[in-house]
C-alpha positions in Angstrom: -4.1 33.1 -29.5 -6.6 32.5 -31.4 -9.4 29.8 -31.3 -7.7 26.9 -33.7 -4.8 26.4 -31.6 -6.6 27.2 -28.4 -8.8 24.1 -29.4 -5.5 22.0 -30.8 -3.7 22.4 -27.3 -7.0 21.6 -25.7 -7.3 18.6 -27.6 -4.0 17.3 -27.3 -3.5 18.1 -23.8 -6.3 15.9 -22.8 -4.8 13.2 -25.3 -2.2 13.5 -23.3 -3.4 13.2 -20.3 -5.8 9.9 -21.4 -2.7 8.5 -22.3 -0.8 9.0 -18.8 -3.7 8.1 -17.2 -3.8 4.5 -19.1 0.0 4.1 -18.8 -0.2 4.5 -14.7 -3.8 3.2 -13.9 -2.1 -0.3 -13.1 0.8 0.6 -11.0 -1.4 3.6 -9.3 -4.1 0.6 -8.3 -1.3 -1.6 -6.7 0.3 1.4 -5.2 -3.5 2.2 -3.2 -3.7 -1.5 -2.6 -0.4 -2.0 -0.8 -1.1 1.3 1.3 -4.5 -0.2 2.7 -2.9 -3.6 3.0 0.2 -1.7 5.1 -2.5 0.3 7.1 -4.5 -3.2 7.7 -1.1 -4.9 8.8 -0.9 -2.0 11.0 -4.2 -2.4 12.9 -3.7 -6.0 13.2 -0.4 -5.3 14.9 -1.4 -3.1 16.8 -4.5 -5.1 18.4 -2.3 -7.9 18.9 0.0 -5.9 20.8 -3.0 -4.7 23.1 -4.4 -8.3 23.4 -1.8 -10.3 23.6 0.2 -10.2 26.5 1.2 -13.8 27.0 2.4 -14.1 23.0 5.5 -12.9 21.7 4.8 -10.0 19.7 6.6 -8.7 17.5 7.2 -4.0 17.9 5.1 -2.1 15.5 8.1 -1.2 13.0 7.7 -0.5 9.0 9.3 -3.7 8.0 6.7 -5.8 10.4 3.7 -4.0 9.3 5.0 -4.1 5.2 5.4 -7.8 6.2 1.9 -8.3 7.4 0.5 -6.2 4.7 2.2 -8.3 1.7 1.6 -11.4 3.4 -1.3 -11.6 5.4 -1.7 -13.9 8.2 1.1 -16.1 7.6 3.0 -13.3 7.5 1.6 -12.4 11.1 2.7 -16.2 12.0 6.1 -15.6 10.9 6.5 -12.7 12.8 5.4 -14.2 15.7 7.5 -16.9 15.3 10.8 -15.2 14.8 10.2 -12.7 17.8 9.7 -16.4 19.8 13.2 -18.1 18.6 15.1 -15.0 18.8 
């Protein structure tokens, strides 16, 4: 191969790669978010279930700690709330 098309694969790999890069820089940036919001709802779980014995907590599962990490606090409170009626 010689230099030319060295230097045209070159440049249009890394075209390439600018252009994935713009395409999936949203949905890569919501996909980090959502795994530290998971990973946050996860500690908050988890303290509750090692402070709070007299509350009904709800397990550590997936779904709860999704729940808490999409929602937040309210989403904690409706946890809570649902482990207390059922």
């Amino acid at each position: 191969m010689d230099v030319f098309s060295q230097t045209v694969t070159v440049v249009f790999g890394l075209a390439v790669l600018a252009a994935a890069a713009r395409l999936f820089k949203g949905p890569f940036r919501w996909a980090v978010r959502m795994a530290l919001n998971t990973a946050l709802g996860f500690v908050a779980l988890a303290a509750l279930n090692i402070f709070a014995s007299g509350f009904p907590v709800p397990g550590i599962t997936l779904f709860n700690t999704l729940t808490v990490g999409v929602l937040g606090l309210p989403g904690l409170a409706v946890l809570m709330l649902v482990r207390y009626i059922f």
